[in-house]
N, C-alpha and C positions, 0 to 999 in steps of 0.2 A: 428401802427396797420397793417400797411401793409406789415412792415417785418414780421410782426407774422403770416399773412396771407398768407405769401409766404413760411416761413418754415412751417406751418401746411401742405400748400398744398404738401411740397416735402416731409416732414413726410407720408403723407396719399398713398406718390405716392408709396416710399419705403416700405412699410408696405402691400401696394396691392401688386408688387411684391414678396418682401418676400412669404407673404399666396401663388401667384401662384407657384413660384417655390418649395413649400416643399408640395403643392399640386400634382404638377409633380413628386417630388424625391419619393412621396406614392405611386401613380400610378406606376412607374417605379420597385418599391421596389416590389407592389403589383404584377406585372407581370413576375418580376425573380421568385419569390417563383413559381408561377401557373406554368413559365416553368421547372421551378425541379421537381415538381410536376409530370408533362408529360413528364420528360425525366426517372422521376424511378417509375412511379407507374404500370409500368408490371410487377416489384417486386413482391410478396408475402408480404404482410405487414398486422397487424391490422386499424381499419380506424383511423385517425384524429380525435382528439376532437375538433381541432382549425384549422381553414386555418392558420392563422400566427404563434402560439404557437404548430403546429404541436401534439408528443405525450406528450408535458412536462408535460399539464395536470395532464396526467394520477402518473407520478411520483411525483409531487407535495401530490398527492390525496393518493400515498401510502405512501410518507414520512408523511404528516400528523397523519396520523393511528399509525403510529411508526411501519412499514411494510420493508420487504427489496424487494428495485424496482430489486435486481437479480433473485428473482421466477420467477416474471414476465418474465424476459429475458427467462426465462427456459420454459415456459408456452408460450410463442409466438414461440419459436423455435422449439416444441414440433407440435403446431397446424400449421406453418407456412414452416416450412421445413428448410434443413442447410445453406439457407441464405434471409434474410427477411430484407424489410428496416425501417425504423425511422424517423422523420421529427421533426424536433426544430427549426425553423421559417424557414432560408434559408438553412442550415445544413441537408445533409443528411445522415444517418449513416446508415449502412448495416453488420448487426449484422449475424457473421458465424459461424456456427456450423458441417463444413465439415475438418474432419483431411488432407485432401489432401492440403484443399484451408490453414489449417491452417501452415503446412509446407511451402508451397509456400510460406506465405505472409512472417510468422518468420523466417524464417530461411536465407532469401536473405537482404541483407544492402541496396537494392534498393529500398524499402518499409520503406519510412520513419514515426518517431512517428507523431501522426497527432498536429493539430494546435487548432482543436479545443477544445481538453480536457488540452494538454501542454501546450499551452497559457494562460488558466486558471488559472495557476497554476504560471504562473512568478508572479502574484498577485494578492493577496485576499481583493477584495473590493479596491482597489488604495494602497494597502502597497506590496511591496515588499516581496514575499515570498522563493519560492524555485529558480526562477529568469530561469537562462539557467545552470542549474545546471547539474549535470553527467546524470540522469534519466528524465529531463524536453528537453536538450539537440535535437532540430532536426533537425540541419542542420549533416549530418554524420561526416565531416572534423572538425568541433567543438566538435563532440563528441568522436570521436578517439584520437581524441589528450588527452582530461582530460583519456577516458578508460587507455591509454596505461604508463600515468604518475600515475594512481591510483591503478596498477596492482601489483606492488613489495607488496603495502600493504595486499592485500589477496591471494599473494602467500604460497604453502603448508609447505615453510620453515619460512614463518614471523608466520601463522597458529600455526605448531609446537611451538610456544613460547608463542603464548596466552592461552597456559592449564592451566600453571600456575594460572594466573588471572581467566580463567572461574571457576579453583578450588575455588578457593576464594570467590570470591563472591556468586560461592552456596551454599559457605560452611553457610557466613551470614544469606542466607535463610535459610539452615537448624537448625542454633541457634535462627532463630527466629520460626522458624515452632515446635522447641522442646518447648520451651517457650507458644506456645499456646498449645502443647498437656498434658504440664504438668498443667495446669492454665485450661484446659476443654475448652477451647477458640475455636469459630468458627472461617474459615480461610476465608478469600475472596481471593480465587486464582491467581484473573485475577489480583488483585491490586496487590499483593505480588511478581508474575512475574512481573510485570510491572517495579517495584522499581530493581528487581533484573539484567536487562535487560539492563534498561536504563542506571543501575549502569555500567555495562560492558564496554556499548558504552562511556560512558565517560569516563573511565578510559582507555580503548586500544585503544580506536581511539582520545583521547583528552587530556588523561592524567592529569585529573582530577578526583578525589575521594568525588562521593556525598553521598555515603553512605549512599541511599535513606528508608534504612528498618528502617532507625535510625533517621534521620533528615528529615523535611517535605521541600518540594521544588516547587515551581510555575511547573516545567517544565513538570509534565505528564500534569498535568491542561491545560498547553498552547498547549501543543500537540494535546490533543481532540479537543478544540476547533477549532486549526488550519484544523485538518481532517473534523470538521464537516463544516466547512468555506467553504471547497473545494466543500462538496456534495451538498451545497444550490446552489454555486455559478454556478458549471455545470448544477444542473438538472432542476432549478428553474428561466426560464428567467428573471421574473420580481424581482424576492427577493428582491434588493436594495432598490428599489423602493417603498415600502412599509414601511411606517414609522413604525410599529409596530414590524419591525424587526432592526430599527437603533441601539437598543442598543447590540443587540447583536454582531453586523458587529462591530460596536464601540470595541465590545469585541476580536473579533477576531482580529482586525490594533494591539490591544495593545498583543496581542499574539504572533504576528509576530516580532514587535518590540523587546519583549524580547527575543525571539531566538535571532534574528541577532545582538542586542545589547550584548550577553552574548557570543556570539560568534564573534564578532571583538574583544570582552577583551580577549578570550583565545586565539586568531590568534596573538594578540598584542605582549602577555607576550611569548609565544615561540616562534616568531620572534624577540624578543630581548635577547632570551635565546641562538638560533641562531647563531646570530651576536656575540656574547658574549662570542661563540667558546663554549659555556656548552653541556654535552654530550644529548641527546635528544634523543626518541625514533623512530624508523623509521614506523611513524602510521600514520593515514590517514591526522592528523593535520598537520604534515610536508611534505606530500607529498602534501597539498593545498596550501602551500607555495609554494614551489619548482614549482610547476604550473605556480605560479605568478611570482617569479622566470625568466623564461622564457621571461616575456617583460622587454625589455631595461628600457621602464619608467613606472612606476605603477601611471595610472590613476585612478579617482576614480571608474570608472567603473569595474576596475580590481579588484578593492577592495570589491565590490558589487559580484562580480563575485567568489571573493574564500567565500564572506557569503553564496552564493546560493550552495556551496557543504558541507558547513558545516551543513548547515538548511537538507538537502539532507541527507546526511549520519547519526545524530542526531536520527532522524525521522525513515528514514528504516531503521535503524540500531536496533531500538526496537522494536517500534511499532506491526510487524507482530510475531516476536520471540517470542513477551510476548502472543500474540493471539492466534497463535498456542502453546503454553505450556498451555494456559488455556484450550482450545477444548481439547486436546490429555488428561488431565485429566479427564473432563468432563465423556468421553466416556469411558477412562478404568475403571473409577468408577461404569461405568452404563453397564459395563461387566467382573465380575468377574472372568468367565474363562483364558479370553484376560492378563488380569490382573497378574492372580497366573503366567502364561506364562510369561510375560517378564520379569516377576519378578525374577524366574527363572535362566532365563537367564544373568539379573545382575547379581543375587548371585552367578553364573558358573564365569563370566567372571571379578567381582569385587571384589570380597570375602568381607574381612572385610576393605579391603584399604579404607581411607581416600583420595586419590592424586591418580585423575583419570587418564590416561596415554593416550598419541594419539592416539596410538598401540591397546590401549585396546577400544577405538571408532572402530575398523574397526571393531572388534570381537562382537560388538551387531549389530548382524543382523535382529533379529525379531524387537529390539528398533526401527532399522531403518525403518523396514515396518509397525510398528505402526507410526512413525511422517508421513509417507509416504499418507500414508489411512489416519491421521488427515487432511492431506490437501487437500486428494481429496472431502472428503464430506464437508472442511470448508476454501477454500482456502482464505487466507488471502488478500490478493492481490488478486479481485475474476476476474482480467481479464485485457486485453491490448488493444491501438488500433491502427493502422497504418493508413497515409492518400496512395491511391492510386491512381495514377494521372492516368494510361494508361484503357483501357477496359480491363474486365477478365469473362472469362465464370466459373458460378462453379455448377455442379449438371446442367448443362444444360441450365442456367439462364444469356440469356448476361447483364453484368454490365457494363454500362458506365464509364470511366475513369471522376475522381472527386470527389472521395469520400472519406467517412470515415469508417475505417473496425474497427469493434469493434470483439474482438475475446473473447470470455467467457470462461475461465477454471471452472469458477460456474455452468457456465449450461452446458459443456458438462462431466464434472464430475458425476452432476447426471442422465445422461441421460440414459435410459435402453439398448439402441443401444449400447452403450460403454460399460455399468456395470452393470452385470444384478443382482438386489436386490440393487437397488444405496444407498436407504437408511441405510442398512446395514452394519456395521461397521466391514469389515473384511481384513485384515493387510495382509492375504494370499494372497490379489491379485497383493500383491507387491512380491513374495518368489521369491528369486535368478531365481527360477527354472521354475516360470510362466511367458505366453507371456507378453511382456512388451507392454504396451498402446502406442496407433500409433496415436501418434500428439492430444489427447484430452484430456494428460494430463501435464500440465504446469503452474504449482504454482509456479513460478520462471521466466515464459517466455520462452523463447528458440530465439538460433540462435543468433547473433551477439550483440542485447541489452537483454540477458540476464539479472540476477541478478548476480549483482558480487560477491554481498556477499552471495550467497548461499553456499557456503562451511564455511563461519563464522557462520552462522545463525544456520547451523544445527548441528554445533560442539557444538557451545553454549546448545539449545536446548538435545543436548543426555547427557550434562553434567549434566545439571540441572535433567532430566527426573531421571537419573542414579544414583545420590544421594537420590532424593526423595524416589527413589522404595526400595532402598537399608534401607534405615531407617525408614521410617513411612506406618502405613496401614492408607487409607482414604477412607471416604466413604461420601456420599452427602447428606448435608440437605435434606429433607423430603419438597415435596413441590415448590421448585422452578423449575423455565419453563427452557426451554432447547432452548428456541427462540434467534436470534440471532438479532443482533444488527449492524447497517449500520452506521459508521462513516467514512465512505472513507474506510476503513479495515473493515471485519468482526470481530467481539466478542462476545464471550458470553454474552447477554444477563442479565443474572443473575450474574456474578459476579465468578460463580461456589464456590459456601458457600460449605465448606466442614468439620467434623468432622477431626480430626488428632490425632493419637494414635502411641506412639513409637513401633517397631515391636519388637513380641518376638521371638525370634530364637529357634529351639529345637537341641536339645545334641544330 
């Protein structure tokens, strides 16, 4: 009894300690926030729903609605001015809408990716996602090194060689697009680019043939989920925590899983293809080798390390291509005029060819200032953010050094300051001939982390656009919303259902 008496007593002693010191670590916790608080709230900002939960609230309350939390951004930067901040418990984010400040931030290598959205993102719920991948990447000397071994691959002479394949595989869509115009079949656009896309990326950069218009496959499935994984896990402090969201989290580990699982088997098999002296293609999968390559000994971390660029290029490699190939139809559908014009244009520069040429990419000019105008009112990728360690004055406003710069190509896309009629879908504000937009618009990024593959993406993209105009008239279910839809990328919405009828040409 009286040993029990004496470890009760030292239990009761530890357990009063414990409560006071996590008593203290609240207090202390309590009082960092109150001073972030007082070190940014001469900012411009909307108020706080929460002392602790800052604005998450409010983004919880529009993801619920099935709402996209970038209006908001657009509507506070509108009432707030071109830099305004944000509060998510101890995080504070200073969201800019000034072309000046945005040049400054993009364009210098000083201004690293921030920690708090990147961080995020090495894993969804405790699985292992995009990790320190080429685009997660923030230390700069880790990220120079993958940029400059992943460069031969989207060089304009490895480019030249993927026409071939982008031929191909539109051509699949367009046998299957004939197929529903002959059959009277409605199209769901977004899913059919989708298969077509993904198709590409696995074949040029993986060299793997899924043949997805034909065969059914986990991996768009895993993709969504993965992007929606990302939006709860950023915007949503408490998400985890909520058992009525377990299964989906549940859902999202086993997502991850199969990316990275399906990607160590094809790193496997053309690293023993490699070794094996067999000829291989010079594409992204063997330049992630060659990466690894580089250390004397491959730990397992190295290995974790070339999944986090194959999960990386996988993902961006479609994901946006298919989103914007679905907007850019949406809108030519829903503007006839716009329409007969590029069409037009294909027919000048395509005639009856089959086997679209690089050469003949340069020569659609208007095609390229319709994808151009699809991304400024739908940018795919609706924004980037930089952490900023030093103080910065912008618009007048001193910023303390500490933060987080969230930069929006969504809001300042639409904003009237930058474009006047923003809603309005017109491809002229891109013509060779007009000013070109000064630092507000950036569907791509700028400045040293760039997208790499924007020259792949948009070749892809004129390929696909360019067959479709050439062969079919389309026009839009009756009825469906034009609203768009927040999975980490924008989408359409609805799917963009569309009628498809072979075109007739006249003598």
């Amino acid at each position: 009894m009286a040993v029990f008496a004496v470890l009760s007593s030292v239990c009761a002693t530890a357990f009063a300690w414990l409560l006071s010191f996590l008593f203290i670590a609240f207090l202390a916790y309590c009082f960092y926030i109150k001073y972030i608080h007082m070190k940014y709230d001469h900012i411009p900002g909307p108020p706080r729903n929460s002392f602790f939960l800052g604005h998450s609230p409010t983004f919880v309350r529009i993801m619920k609605n099935d709402g996209i939390v970038h209006n908001k951004f657009l509507e506070w930067a509108e009432t707030y001015g071109p830099v305004y901040r944000m509060n998510i418990l101890h995080y504070i984010i200073l969201v800019v809408t000034c072309p000046e400040a945005t040049k400054e931030i993009l364009m210098s290598p000083k201004y690293p990716k921030d920690r708090f959205l990147y961080k995020r993102m090495f894993n969804l719920f405790g699985q292992r996602f995009i990790g320190t991948g080429l685009v997660t990447a923030i230390d700069h000397e880790t990220w120079y090194k993958q940029r400059r071994i992943m460069d031969p691959a989207f060089s304009t002479l490895y480019l030249r060689g993927l026409m071939g394949t982008f031929n191909e595989r539109a051509e699949k869509l367009m046998d299957k697009l004939s197929d529903l115009a002959d059959s009277s079949t409605q199209a769901n656009m977004l899913q059919l680019v989708n298969c077509v896309t993904l198709d590409v990326i696995a074949k040029v950069a993986f060299g793997v043939d899924l043949d997805l218009l034909s065969n059914n496959s986990p991996f768009p499935k895993a993709i969504e989920t993965c992007l929606k994984g990302i939006v709860y896990q950023v915007r949503d402090s408490l998400f985890q925590f909520k058992p009525k969201n377990w299964p989906f989290i549940d859902e999202v580990r086993k997502a991850c899983r199969l990316l990275r699982t399906t990607g160590a088997q094809w790193i496997r098999d053309r690293r023993t293809a490699m070794q094996n002296g067999d000829d291989v293609p010079k594409d992204i999968l063997t330049q992630i080798i060659k990466t690894a390559a580089t250390e004397k000994n491959m730990s397992e971390e190295d290995e974790e390390f070339m999944l986090d660029n194959f999960v990386t290029f996988f993902i961006a490699g479609q994901e946006t291509t298919a989103n914007q190939l679905a907007f850019c139809i949406m809108e030519l559908a829903r503007h006839p005029e716009i329409l007969d014009k590029v069409t037009k244009e294909v027919d000048d520069v395509i005639g009856m060819k089959q086997e679209i040429s690089y050469d003949d990419l340069g020569k659609l000019v208007y095609l390229s200032q319709v994808l151009k105008e699809t991304l400024r009112i739908y940018p795919t990728a609706p924004g980037t953010s930089r952490e900023i360690h030093g103080d910065m004055i912008i618009d007048g406003v001193h910023l303390p050094g500490g933060f987080t710069c969230m930069l929006s190509s969504y809001a300042m896309g639409r904003m009237e300051k930058f474009f006047k009629e923003t809603l309005k879908f017109d491809p002229d504000r891109f013509h060779p001939d007009a000013p070109k937009p000064y630092y507000c618009y950036f569907p791509f990024a700028l400045g040293p982390r760039s997208c790499l593959g924007k020259n792949f993406a948009q070749m892809e993209a004129k390929v696909v656009m360019a067959k479709l105009l050439q062969r079919f008239d389309f026009s839009l279910i009756p009825g469906q919303t034009f609203d768009l839809q927040d999975t980490g990328t924008l989408r359409p919405k609805s799917g963009v259902i569309c009628t498809v009828k072979h075109r007739k040409y006249k003598n």
